[in-house]
Every structure is written in structure tokens, then in C-alpha cells.
C-alpha positions as a Markdown table, in Angstrom:
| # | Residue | x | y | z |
|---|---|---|---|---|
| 1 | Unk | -20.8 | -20.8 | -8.9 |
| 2 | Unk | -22.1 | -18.1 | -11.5 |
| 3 | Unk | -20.9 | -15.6 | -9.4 |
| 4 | Unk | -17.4 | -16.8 | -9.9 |
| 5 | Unk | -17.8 | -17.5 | -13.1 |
| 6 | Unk | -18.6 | -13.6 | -13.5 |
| 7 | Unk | -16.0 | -12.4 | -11.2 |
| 8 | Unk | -13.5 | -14.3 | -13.0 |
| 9 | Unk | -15.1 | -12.8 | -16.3 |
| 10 | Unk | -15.0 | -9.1 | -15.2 |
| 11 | Unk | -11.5 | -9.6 | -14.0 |
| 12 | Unk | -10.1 | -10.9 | -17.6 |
| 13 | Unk | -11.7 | -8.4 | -19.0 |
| 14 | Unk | -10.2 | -5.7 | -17.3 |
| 15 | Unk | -6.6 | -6.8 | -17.9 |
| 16 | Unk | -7.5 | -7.4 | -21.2 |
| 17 | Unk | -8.7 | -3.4 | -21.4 |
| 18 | Unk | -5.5 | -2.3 | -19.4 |
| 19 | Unk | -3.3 | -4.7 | -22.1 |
| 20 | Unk | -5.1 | -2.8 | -24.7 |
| 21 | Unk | -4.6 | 0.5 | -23.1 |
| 22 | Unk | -0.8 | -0.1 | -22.8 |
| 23 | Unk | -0.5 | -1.2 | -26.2 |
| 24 | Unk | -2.1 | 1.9 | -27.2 |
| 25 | Unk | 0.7 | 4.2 | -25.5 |
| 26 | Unk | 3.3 | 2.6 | -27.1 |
| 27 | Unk | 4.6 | 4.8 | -29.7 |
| 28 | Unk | 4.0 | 3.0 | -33.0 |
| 29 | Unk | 7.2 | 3.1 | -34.8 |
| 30 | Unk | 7.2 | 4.5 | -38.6 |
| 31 | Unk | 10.0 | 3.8 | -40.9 |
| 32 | Unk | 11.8 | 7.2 | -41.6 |
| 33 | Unk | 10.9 | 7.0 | -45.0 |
| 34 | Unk | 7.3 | 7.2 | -44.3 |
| 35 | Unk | 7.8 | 10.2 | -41.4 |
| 36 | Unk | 6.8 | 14.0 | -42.6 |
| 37 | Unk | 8.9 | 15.6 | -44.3 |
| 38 | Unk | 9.8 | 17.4 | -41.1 |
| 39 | Unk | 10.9 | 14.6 | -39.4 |
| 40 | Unk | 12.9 | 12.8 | -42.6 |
| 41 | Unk | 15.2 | 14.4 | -44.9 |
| 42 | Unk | 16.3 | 12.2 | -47.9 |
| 43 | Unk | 20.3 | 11.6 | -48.0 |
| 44 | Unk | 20.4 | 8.5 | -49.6 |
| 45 | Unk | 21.9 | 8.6 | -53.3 |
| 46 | Unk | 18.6 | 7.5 | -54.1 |
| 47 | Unk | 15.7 | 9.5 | -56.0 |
| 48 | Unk | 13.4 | 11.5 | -53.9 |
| 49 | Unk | 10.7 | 9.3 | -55.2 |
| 50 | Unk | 11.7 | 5.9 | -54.6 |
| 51 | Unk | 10.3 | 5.6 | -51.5 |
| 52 | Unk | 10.3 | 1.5 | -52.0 |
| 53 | Unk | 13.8 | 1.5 | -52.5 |
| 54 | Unk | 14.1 | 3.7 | -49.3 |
| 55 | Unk | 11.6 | 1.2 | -47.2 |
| 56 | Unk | 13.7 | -1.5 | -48.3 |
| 57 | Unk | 17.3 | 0.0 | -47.1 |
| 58 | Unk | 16.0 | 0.7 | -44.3 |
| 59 | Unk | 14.6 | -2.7 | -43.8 |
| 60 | Unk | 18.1 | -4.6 | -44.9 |
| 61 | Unk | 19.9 | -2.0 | -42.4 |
| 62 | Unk | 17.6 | -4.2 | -39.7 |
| 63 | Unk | 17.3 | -7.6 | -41.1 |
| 64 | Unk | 20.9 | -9.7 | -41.1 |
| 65 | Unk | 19.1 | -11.7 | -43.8 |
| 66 | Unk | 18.6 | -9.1 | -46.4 |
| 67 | Unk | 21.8 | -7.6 | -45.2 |
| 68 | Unk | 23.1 | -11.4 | -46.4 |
| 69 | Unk | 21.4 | -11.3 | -49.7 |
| 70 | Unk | 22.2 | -8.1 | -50.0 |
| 71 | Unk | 26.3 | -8.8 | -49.8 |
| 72 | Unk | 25.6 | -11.9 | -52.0 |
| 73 | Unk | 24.1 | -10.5 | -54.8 |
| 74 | Unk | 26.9 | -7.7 | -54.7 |
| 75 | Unk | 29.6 | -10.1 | -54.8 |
| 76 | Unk | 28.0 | -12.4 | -57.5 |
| 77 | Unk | 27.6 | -9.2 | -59.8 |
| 78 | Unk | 31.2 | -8.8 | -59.0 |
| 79 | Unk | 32.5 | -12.5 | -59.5 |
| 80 | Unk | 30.4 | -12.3 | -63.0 |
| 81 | Unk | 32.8 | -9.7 | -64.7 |
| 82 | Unk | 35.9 | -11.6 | -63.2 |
| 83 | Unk | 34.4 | -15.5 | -64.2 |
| 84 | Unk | 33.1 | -14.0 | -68.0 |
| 85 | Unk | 36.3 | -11.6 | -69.1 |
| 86 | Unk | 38.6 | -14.4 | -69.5 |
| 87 | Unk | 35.8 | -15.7 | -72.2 |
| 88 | Unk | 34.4 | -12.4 | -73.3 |
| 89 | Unk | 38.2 | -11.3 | -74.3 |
| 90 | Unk | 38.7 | -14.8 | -76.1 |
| 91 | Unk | 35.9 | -14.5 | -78.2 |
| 92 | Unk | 36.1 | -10.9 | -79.0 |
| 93 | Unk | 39.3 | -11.5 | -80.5 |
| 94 | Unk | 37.8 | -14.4 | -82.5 |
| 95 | Unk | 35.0 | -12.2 | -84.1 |
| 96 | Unk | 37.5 | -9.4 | -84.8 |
| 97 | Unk | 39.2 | -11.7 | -86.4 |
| 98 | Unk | 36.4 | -13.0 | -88.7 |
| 99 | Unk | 35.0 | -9.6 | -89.5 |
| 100 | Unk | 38.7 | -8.3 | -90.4 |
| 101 | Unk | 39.0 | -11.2 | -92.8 |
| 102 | Unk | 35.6 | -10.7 | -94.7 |
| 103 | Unk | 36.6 | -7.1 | -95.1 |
| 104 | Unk | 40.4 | -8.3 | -96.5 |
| 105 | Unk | 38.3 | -11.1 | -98.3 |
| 106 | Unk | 36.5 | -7.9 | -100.3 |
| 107 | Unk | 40.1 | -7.1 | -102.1 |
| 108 | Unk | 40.4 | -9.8 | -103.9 |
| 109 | Unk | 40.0 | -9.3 | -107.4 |
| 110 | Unk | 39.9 | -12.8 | -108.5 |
| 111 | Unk | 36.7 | -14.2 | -107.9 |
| 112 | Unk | 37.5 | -17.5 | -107.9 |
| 113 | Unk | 40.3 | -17.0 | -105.2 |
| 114 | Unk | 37.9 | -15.2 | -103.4 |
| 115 | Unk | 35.2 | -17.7 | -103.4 |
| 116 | Unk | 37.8 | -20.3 | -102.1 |
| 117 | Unk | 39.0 | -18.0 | -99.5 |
| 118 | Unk | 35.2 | -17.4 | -97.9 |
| 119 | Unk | 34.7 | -21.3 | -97.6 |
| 120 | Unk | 37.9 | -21.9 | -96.0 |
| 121 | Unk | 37.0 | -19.2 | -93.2 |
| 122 | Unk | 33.6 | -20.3 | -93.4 |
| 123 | Unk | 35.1 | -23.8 | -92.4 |
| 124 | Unk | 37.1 | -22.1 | -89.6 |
| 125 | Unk | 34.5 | -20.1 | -88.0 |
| 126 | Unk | 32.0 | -23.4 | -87.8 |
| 127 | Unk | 34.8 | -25.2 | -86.3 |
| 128 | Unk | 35.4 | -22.2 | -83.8 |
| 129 | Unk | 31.3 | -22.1 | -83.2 |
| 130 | Unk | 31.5 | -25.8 | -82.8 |
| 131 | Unk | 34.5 | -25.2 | -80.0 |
| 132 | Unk | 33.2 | -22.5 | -78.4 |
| 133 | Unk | 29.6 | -23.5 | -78.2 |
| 134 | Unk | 29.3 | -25.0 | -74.3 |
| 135 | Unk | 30.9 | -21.2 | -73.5 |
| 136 | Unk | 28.3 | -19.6 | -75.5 |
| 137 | Unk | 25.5 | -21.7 | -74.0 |
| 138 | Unk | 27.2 | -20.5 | -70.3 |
| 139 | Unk | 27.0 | -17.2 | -71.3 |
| 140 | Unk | 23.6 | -17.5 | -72.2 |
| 141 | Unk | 22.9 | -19.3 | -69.3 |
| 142 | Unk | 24.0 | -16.9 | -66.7 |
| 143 | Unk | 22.5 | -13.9 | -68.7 |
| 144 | Unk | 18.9 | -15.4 | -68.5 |
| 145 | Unk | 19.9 | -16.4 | -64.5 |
| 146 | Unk | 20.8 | -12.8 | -64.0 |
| 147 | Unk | 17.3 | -11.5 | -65.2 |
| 148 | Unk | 15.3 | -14.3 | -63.4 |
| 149 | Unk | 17.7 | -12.9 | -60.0 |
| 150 | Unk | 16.6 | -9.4 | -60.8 |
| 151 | Unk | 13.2 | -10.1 | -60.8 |
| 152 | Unk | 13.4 | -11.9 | -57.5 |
| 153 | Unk | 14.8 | -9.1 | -55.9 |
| 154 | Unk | 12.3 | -6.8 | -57.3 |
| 155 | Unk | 9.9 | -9.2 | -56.3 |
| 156 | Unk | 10.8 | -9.6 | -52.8 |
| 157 | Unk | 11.3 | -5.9 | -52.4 |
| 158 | Unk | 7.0 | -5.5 | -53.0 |
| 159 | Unk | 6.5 | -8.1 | -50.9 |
| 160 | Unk | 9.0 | -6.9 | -48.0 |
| 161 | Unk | 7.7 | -3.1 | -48.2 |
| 162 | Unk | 4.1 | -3.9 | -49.0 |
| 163 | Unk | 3.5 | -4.5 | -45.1 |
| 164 | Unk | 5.0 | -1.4 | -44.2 |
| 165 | Unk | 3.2 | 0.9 | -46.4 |
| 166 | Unk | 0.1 | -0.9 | -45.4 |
| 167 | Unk | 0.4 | -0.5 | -41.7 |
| 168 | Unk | 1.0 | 3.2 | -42.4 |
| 169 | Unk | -2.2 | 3.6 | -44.5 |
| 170 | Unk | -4.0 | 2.1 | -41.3 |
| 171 | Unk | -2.2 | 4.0 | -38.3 |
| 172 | Unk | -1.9 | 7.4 | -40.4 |
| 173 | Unk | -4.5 | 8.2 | -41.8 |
| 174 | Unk | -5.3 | 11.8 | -40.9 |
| 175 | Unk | -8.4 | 13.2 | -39.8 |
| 176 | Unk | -10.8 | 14.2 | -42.3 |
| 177 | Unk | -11.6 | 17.3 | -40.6 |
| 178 | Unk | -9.4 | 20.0 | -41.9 |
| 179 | Unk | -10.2 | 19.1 | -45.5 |
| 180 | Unk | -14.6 | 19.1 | -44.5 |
| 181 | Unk | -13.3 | 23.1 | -42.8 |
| 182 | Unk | -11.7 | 24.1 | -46.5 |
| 183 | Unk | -14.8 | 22.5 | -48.7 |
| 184 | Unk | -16.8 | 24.4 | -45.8 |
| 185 | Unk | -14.5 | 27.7 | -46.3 |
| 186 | Unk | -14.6 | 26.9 | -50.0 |
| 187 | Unk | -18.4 | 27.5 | -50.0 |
| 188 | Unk | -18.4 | 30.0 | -48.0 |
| 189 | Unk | -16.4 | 31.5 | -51.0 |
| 190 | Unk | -18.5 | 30.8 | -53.4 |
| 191 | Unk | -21.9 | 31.8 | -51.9 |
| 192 | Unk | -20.2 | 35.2 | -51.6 |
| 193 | Unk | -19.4 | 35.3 | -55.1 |
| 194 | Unk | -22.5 | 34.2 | -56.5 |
| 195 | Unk | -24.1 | 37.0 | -54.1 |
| 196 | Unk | -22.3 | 39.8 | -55.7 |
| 197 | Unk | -23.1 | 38.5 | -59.1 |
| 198 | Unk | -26.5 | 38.6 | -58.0 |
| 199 | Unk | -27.3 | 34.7 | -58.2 |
């Protein structure tokens, strides 16, 4: 019975060691972003040194999820301008309005006139503050929902690329070796020179 028991032992453990070994020969696939400089050339509009940013297309270009956010996010930035100008060109025209009036409200001479004048548009531009209020609060609404959807995406950008930079630190790391033969070539250096300064 032990004998089997070990038999049946050394066998799992040899395809274990040859799973290993296969896994081993597989070539380990690095984003192009992370490749030498050789092997990647940057032709994204992007800057050279936004290498997140360069993880992270490459990532959406793989991932029909991201590629859905992605396309959602795009068209809500579009839908904003087209769901706000309607407003935005409403209300423009009612503060152009205002502001042109305090400056005509200046001319007056009479002071009295005047006086009456600025409470009756200060009576009109409450009432217009009063109507336009839920718009305002919209307005508001979506600009503080935009931020909190940029900082998502940022967020989830980190946490999508963090992996990848990771597993590079661990499969890339090069070999210490040539930089222990420079500090070696480097002291070689200076033991020369401090022997012809007579150190």
C-alpha cells in the first residue's frame, strides 16, 4: 500500500513539474506600452509619459466592457452640451439683460427715479431666480455628477493598470549583473586615479 501511495506521489509530481515547465515556455505577454523602446514606438496623440493612459487604451482596445464605458462616457459628454445649451442660452440672455440695465440704471440723474427703477428690477430678477431655480439646481447637479464621473474614471484607470505594471515589475526585472560590472569598472577607475595621485 505505501508503495502506491509513493508511486502515485512521484507520478503527480512529475506532471506537476512538466505543467510548470510548459507554463514557463510560454511567452509571457507584455502590453506594448511596457515593451523597450525597441520594440514600442509611441503613436498615440497621447504624451510620451503617460504610460497609464497608454496601459489603459490598450486595455479598452481588449475589454468590450471598457470599450462600453468608454462609448458611454463620450456620448454623455456629448448629450451634456446638447441637454444644457437650450438653458445656458436662456439664462445668458437673462443676466445680459440685468447687467445692461444696472449700467442704463447708472444714467439716471434723478436719484429718486433711480432708486425706484433698481427695486423694480430688483423685484424682476428675484422673480426670475425664483423661476429659474429647479434649472439652476440641475445645473448644479450635473456639474458636481460630472466631477464625481471623472474621478471614477481616474479611479478605475489605477485600479485597471495597477495589475499590469505590477506583473511587469515581477517578470522584468533585469539582472543585476551589468550594473555590479560598471560599480566594478567604476572602481577600477578610481583606484587608478587615486594611484596617480599617489593615495
Amino acid at each position: 500500500m505505501p508503495i502506491k501511495l509513493i508511486l502515485s506521489l512521484i507520478l503527480a509530481l512529475s506532471l506537476l513539474a512538466c505543467g510548470e515547465r510548459q507554463r514557463e515556455q510560454t511567452p509571457k505577454e507584455t502590453p506594448k506600452a511596457l515593451a523597450t523602446e525597441s520594440e514600442y514606438k509611441i503613436s498615440s496623440r497621447r504624451s510620451y509619459d503617460d504610460l497609464l493612459e497608454d496601459l489603459y487604451s490598450e486595455l479598452v482596445s481588449k475589454d468590450n466592457d471598457l470599450q462600453a464605458l468608454e462609448d458611454q462616457i463620450a456620448a454623455l459628454n456629448e448629450n451634456q452640451i446638447d441637454s444644457s445649451a437650450a438653458f445656458q442660452n436662456y439664462d445668458n440672455k437673462n443676466q445680459a439683460y440685468f447687467f445692461s440695465a444696472d449700467r442704463h440704471l447708472a444714467g439716471i440723474s434723478d436719484s429718486l427715479v433711480r432708486d425706484e427703477m433698481k427695486a423694480l428690477l430688483a423685484k424682476s430678477l428675484a422673480k426670475y431666480n425664483a423661476l429659474s431655480t429647479k434649472h439652476h439646481e440641475l445645473v448644479g447637479l450635473i456639474a458636481a455628477k460630472n466631477l464625481r464621473i471623472a474621478d471614477l474614471h481616474t479611479v478605475l484607470k489605477i485600479v485597471k493598470t495597477l495589475p499590469l505594471i505590477e506583473k511587469y515589475q515581477v517578470e522584468h526585472l533585469p539582472s543585476s549583473k551589468s550594473l555590479k560590472g560598471y560599480v566594478k569598472k567604476q572602481e577600477e577607475v578610481i583606484r587608478r586615479e587615486k594611484g596617480l595621485i599617489g593615495e
